[in-house]
C-alpha positions as CSV (number, residue, x, y, z in Angstrom):
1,X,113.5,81.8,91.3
2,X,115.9,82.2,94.0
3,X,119.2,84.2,93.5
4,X,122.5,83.1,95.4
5,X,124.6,86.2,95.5
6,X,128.0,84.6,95.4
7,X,130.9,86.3,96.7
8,X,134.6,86.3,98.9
9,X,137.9,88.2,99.2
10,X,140.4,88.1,96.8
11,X,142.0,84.8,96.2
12,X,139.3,82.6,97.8
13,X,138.4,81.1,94.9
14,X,135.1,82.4,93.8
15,X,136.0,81.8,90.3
16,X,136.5,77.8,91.1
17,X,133.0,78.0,92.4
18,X,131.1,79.3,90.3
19,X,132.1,77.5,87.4
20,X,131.6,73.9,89.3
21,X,127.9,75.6,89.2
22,X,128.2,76.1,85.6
23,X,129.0,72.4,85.4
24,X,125.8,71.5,87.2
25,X,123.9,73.6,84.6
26,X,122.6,76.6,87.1
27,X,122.8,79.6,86.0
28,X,126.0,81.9,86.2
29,X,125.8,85.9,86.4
30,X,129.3,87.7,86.5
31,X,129.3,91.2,87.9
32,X,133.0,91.4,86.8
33,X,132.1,89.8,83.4
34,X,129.2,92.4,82.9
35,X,131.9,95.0,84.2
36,X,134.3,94.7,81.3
37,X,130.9,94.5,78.4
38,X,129.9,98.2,80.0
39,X,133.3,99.6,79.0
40,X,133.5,98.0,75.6
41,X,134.5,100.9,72.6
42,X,130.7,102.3,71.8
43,X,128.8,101.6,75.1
44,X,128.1,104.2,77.9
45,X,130.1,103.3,80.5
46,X,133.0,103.9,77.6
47,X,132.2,107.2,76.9
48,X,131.4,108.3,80.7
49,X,135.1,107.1,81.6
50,X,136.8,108.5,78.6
51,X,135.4,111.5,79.5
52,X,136.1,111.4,82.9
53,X,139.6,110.1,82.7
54,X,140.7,111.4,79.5
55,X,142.1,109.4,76.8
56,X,145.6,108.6,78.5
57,X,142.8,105.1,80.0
58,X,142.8,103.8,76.6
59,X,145.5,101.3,75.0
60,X,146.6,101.3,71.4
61,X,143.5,99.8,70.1
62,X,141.5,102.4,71.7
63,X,139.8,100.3,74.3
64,X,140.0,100.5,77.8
65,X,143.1,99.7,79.6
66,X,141.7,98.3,82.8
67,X,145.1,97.9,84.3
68,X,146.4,101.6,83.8
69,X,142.8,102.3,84.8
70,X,143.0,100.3,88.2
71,X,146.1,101.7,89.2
72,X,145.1,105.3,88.7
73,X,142.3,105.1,91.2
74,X,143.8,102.3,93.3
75,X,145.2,104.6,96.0
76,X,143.2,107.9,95.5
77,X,140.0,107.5,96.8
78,X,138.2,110.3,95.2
79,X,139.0,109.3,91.6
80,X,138.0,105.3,92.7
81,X,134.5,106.6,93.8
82,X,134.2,108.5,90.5
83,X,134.6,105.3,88.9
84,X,132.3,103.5,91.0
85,X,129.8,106.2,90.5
86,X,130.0,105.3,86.5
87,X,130.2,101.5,86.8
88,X,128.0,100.5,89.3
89,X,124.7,101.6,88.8
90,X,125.2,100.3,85.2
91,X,126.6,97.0,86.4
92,X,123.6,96.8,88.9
93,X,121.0,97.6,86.0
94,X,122.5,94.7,83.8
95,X,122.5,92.1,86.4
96,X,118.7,93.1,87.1
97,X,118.0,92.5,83.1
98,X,120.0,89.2,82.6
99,X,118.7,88.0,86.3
100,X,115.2,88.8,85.1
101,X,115.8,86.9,81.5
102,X,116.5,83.6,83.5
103,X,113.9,80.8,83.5
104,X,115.3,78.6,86.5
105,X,115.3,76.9,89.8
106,X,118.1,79.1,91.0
107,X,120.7,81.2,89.7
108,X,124.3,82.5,90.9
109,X,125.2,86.1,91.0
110,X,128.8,86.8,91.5
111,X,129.7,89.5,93.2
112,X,132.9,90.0,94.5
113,X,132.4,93.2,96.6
114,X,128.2,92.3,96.9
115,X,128.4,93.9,101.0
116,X,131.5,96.3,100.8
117,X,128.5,98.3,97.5
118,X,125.7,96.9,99.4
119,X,124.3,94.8,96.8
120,X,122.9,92.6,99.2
121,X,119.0,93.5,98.0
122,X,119.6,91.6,94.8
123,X,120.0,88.2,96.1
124,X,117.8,86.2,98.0
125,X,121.0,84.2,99.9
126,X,124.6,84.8,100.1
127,X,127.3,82.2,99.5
128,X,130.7,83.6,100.8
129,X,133.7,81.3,99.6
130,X,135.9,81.4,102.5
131,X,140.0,81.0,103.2
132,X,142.4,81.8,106.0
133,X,144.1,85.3,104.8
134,X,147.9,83.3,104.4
135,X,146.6,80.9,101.9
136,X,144.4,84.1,100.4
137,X,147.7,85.8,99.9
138,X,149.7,82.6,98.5
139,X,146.8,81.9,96.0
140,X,147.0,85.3,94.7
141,X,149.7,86.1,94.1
142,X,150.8,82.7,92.1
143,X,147.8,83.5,90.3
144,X,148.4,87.6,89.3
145,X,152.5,87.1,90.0
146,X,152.5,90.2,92.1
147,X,154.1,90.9,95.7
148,X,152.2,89.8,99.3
149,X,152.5,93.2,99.7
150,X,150.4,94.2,96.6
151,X,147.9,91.5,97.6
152,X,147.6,92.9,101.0
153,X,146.7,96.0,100.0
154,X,144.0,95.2,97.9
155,X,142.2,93.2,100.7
156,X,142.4,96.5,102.7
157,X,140.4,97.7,100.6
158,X,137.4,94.8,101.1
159,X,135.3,94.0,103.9
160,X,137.0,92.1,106.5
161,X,136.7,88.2,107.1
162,X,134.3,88.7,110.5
163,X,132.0,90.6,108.6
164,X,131.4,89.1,105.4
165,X,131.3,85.8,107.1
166,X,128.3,87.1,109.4
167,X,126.4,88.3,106.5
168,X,126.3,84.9,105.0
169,X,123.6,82.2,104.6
170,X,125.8,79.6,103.2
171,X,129.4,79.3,103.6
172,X,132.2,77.2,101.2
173,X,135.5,76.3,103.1
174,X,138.0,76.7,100.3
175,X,141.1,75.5,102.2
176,X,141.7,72.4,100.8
177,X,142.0,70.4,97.7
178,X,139.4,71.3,94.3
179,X,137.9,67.2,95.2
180,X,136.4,68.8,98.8
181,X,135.4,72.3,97.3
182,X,133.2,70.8,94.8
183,X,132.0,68.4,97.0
184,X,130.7,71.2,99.0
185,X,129.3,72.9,96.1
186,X,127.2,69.8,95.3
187,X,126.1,69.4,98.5
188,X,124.8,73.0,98.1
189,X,123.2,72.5,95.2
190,X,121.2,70.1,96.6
191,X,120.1,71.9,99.0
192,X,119.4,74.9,97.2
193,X,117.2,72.7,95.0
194,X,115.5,71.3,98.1
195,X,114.8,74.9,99.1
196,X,112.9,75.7,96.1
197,X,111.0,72.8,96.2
198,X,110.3,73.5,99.7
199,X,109.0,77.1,98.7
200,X,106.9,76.0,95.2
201,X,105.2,73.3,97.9
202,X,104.0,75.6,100.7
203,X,100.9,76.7,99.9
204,X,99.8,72.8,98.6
205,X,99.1,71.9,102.4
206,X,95.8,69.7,101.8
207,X,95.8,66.0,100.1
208,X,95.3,66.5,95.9
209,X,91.8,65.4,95.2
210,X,90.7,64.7,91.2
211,X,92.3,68.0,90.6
212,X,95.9,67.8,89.8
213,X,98.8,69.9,92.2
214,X,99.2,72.3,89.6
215,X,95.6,73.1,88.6
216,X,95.6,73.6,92.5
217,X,98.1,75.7,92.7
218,X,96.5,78.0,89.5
219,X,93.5,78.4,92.0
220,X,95.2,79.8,94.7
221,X,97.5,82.3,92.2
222,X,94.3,83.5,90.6
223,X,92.6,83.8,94.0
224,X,95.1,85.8,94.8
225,X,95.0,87.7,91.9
226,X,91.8,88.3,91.8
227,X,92.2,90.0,95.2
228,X,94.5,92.3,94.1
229,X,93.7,95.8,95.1
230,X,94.7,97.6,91.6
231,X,92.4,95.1,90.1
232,X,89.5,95.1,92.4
233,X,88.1,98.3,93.1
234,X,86.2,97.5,96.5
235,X,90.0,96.4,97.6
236,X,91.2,99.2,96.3
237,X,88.9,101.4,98.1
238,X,90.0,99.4,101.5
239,X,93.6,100.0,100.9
240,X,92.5,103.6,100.5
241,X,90.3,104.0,104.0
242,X,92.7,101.7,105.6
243,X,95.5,104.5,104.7
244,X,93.8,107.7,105.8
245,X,93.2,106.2,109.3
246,X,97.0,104.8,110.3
247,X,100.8,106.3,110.0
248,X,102.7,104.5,107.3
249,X,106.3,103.4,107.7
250,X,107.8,101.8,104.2
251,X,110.9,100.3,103.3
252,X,112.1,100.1,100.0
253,X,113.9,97.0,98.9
254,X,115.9,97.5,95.8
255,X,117.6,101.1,94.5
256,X,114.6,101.8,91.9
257,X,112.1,102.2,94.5
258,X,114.0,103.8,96.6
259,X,114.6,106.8,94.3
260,X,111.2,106.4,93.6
261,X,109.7,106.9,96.7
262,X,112.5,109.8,97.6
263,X,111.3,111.6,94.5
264,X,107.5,111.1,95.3
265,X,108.1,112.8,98.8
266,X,109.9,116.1,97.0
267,X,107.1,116.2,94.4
268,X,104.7,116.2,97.2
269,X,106.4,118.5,99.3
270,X,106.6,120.9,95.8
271,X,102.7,120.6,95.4
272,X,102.0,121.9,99.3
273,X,104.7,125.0,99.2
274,X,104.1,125.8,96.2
275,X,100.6,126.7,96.7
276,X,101.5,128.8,99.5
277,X,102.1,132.8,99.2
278,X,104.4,133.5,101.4
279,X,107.9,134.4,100.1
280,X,109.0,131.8,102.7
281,X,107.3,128.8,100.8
282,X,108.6,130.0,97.9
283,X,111.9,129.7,99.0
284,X,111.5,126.2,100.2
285,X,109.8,125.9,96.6
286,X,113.4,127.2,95.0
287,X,115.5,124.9,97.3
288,X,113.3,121.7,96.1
289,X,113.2,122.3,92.4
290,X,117.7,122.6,92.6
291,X,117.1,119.5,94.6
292,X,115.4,117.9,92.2
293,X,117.5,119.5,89.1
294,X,120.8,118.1,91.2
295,X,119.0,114.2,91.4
296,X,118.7,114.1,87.5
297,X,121.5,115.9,86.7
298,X,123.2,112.9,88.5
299,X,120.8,110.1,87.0
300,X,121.4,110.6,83.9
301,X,119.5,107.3,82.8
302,X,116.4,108.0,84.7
303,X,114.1,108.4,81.3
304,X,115.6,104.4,80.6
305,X,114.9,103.2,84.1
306,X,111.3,104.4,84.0
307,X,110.6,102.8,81.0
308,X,112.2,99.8,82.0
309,X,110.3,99.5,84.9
310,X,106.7,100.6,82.7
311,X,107.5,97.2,80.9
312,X,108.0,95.0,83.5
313,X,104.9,95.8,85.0
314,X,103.1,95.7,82.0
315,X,104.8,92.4,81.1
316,X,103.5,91.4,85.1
317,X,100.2,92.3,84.8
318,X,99.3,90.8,80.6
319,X,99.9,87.3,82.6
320,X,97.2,88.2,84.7
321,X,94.7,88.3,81.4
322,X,94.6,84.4,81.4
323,X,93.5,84.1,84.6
324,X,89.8,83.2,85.2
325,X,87.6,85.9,87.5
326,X,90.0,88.6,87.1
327,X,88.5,92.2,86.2
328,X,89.7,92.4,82.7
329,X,88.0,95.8,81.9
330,X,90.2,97.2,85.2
331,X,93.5,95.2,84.0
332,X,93.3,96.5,80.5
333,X,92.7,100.5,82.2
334,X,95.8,99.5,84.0
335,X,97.5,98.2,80.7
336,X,96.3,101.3,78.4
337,X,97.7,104.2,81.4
338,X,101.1,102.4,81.1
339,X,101.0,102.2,77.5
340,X,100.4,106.2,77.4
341,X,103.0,107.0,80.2
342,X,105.6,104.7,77.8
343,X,104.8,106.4,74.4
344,X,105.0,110.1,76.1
345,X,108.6,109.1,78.0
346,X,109.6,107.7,74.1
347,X,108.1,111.1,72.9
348,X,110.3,113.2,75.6
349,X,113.7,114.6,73.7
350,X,116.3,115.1,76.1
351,X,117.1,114.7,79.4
352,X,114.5,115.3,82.2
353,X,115.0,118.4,83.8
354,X,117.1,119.5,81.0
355,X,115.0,122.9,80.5
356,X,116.2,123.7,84.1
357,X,120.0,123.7,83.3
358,X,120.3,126.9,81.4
359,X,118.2,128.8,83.6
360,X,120.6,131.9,85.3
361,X,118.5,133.1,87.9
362,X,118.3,129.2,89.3
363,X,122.0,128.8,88.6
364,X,122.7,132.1,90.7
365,X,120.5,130.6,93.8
366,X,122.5,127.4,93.6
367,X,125.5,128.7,93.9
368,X,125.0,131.1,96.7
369,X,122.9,128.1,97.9
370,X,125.7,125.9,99.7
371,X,127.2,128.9,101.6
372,X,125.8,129.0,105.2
373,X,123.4,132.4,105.1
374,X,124.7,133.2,101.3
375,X,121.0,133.9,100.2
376,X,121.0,137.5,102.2
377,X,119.4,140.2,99.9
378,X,123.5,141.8,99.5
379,X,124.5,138.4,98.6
380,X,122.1,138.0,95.9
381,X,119.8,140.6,95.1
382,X,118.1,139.3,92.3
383,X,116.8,136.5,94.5
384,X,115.9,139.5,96.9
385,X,113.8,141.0,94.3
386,X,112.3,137.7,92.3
387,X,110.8,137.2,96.0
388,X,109.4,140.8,96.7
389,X,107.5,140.4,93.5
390,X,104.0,139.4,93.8
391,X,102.8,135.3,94.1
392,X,100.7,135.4,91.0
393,X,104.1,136.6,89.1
394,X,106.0,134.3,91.7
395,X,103.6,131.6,90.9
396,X,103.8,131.6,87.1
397,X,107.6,131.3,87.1
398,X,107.2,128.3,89.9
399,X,104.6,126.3,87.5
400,X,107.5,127.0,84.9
401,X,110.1,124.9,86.8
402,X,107.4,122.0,88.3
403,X,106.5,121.6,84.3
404,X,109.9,120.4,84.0
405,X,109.2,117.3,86.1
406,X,105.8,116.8,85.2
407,X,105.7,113.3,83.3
408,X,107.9,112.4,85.6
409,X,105.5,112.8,88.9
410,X,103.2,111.0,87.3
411,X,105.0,108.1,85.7
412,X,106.7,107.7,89.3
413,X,103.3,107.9,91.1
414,X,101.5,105.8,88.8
415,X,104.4,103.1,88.9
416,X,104.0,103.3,93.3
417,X,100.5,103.5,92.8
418,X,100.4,99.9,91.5
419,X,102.8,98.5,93.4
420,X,101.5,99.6,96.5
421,X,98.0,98.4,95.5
422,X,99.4,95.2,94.9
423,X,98.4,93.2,97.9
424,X,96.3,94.7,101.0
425,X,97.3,94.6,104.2
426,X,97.3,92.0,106.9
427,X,97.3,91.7,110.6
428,X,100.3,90.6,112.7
429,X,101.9,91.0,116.2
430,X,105.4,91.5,117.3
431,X,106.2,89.6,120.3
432,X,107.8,91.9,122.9
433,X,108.3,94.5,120.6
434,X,110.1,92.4,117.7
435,X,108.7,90.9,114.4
436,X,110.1,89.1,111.8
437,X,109.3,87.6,108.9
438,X,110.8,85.1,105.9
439,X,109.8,86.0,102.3
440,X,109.1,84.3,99.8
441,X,111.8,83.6,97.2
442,X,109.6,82.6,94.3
443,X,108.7,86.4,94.6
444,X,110.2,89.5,94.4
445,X,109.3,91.7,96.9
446,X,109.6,95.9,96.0
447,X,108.4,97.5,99.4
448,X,107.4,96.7,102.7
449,X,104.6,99.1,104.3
450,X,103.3,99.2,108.1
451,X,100.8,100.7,109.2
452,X,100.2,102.1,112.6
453,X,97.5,103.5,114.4
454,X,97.5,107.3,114.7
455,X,97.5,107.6,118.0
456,X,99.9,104.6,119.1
457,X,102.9,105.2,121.1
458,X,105.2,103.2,119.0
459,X,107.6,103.6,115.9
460,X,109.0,100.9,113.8
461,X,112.6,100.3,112.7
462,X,112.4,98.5,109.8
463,X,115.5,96.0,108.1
464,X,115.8,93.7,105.6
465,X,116.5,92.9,102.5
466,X,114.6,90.0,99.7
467,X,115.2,87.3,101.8
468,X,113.3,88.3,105.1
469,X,112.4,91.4,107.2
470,X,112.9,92.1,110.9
471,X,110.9,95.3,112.7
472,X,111.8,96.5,115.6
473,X,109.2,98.6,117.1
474,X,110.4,101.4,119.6
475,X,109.1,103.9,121.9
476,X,110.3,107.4,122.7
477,X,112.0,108.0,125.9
478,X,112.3,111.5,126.6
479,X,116.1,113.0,125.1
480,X,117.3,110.0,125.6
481,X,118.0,106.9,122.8
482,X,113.9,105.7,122.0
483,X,113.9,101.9,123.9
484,X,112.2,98.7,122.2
485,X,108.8,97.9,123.1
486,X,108.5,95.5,126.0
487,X,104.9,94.5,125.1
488,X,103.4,92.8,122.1
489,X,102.8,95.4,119.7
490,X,100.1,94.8,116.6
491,X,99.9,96.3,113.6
492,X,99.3,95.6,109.9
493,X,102.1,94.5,107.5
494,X,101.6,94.9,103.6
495,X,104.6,93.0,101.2
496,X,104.3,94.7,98.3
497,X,105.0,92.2,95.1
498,X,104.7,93.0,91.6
């Protein structure tokens, strides 16, 4: 399914758009709908602002008052990004769920401010409705009945014109009558439709013999299935060798597996210090687990969001049962590990990390911790001491805190596991030093790996987002800015869908 993140400054008539989409039956998504179900009375984003903002936020019938609430943060930027720290991520993870619960060609996702919170990974195109700032300012204001002034400000506070109209793919010219914007929005749906038919078609190149397109196209998804490194085990072991002997470069394309992979890479940095005597490496072991502590203490949801994303792999790979050739006895392995991760994060009480907040010799470190030099032994001598003691006592109180983050190391390396094992790597050049590539909508893509030689003179810079990627692949030049490549470069390239 493709998703068309819609979006446009205030007054541009995004609102006007997306319901001549309704009209055409494609599916609508509101971000600013969702936004006022997250702060109904009961629900978390209720609680989280009531508790940040103190009840003075709520009107007579104990709701929110989004209004009061809007003009308290409007012009103090500190409070506004508390807000935004509370709202977003759970706006973002309800958009994923209702996204995800659509069964069609293409859907709309509106998004007012989808580049100024860099939303841009959720959508495969973006529609920006566009409109000269002066009839901006006249629609908005007859439509709120506040000053130009008022109006003004508030597109201060969005991206500017130039840049939003360079981040789209499509673009609506709202400066006319409603007869020419919605024949612009049918044209566009036309095309949109085209575009999905053009992507279901690709890979039925060859003339359709007694077999039909679709049974066709079932061969080629359970070909490729069947391929699949996590259920083939001599694939698996490729993706394994092919690993050990290259430098990796990955880019995450969605928020999840970003956190993921930025919690994989403390984890693994805790498992090599820790093991380590020296009072030095336990020091760095300290300053990771507060690291870690200050990530959950933050995502407060994290427990959810792994389970969530245990289901939808499960709910990914039970399709897969159906399909002929596939390793059944591998894909039920797969199935049953997921299973258990899911019924021991249901088991957990609490919060992860939890055990960690009440600790006093860790709460002492982290507040002498963000003073430059405060961890001196007449700062904090009980530090000094803890780190005279001997590494087995050391060692003990370490395993402690890394028990604290256990089920979550291995649910978030089990989860990267299988995505990362769900396609094997192929070969590809970049021309001159640049490569880029269009994905496929029909899919949604998690991570993008490439893999280097060892011993090659080259780095990547890798962009993109779930419509297509572009690498840039750069050499060092002394102390000076690395320079692009002027030769063709090869490597292997590995789009990780799952």
């Amino acid at each position: 399914m493709l998703v068309i993140g819609l979006t446009g400054g205030i007054g541009s008539g995004k609102t006007t758009v997306a319901e001549r989409f309704k009209t055409l039956n494609v599916p609508v998504i509101d971000a600013d709908e969702i936004a006022r179900d997250v702060v109904r009375p009961g629900e978390i984003g209720y609680n989280r602002i009531v508790a940040a903002f103190g009840y003075a936020v709520l009107d007579a019938q104990r709701a929110i008052d989004r209004a009061r609430l809007r003009s308290l943060v409007f012009s103090d930027t500190d409070r506004r990004k508390q807000l935004e720290d509370i709202l977003h991520p759970l706006i973002r993870a309800e958009m994923q769920r209702r996204v995800a619960a659509i069964h069609a060609p293409y859907c709309i996702l509106v998004i007012p401010l989808l580049i100024e919170t860099q939303q841009t990974d959720l959508v495969d195109r973006i529609l920006v409705v566009d409109v000269p700032p002066e009839i901006q300012v006249n629609r908005a204001q007859q439509r709120d009945r506040v000053s130009a002034e008022a109006i003004q400000a508030v597109m201060q506070t969005q991206t500017d014109r130039a840049t939003r109209l360079a981040a789209a793919n499509d673009v609506i010219i709202n400066d006319q009558n409603r007869a020419a914007l919605y024949e612009q929005v049918d044209a566009l749906h036309a095309r949109f439709l085209k575009l999905v038919g053009e992507t279901v078609k690709r890979p039925e190149v060859s003339q359709p013999t007694s077999a039909s397109v679709a049974e066709q196209g079932a061969n080629v998804a359970s070909d490729q299935i069947r391929q699949m490194p996590l259920l083939n085990e001599s694939r698996a072991a490729e993706n394994v060798k092919h690993s050990a002997n290259s430098v990796i470069y990955e880019l995450p394309l969605n928020e999840k597996v970003r956190t993921f992979l930025r919690l994989e890479s403390l984890f693994n940095q805790l498992e090599h210090f820790y093991t380590n005597e020296s009072q030095y490496d336990s020091r760095i072991v300290v300053s990771l687990v507060l690291e870690l502590s200050a990530l959950f203490t933050t995502r407060t949801e994290f427990k959810a969001e792994m389970r969530k994303e245990v289901e939808r792999i499960s709910n990914a790979l039970r399709r897969f049962m159906d399909f002929d050739g596939v390793n059944k006895k591998r894909l039920s392995g797969v199935m049953a590990d997921l299973s258990a991760l899911d019924q021991e994060l249901v088991a957990f009480n609490g919060k992860l990390g939890q055990g960690l907040k009440d600790d006093e010799f860790l709460f002492s470190v982290k507040q002498r911790a963000t003073v430059s030099g405060g961890l001196t032994s007449f700062d904090l001598p009980l530090y000094h001491q803890w780190l005279q003691r001997p590494y087995a006592v050391r060692k003990l109180e370490m395993e402690r805190w890394m028990r604290e983050f256990d089920l979550t190391r291995r649910t978030v390396n089990y989860l990267l596991k299988l995505i990362r094992n769900s396609t094997t790597p192929i070969n590809a050049m970049a021309k001159n030093g640049f490569y880029q590539q269009t994905l496929d909508p029909t899919s949604t893509f998690h991570l993008i790996r490439i893999f280097m030689p060892i011993d090659s003179a080259n780095f990547p810079e890798i962009s993109g987002g779930r419509q297509r990627i572009s690498v840039h692949f750069m050499s060092v030049n002394g102390a000076a800015r690395p320079v692009q490549a002027k030769s063709d470069v090869a490597f292997d390239i590995a789009c990780c869908a799952l």
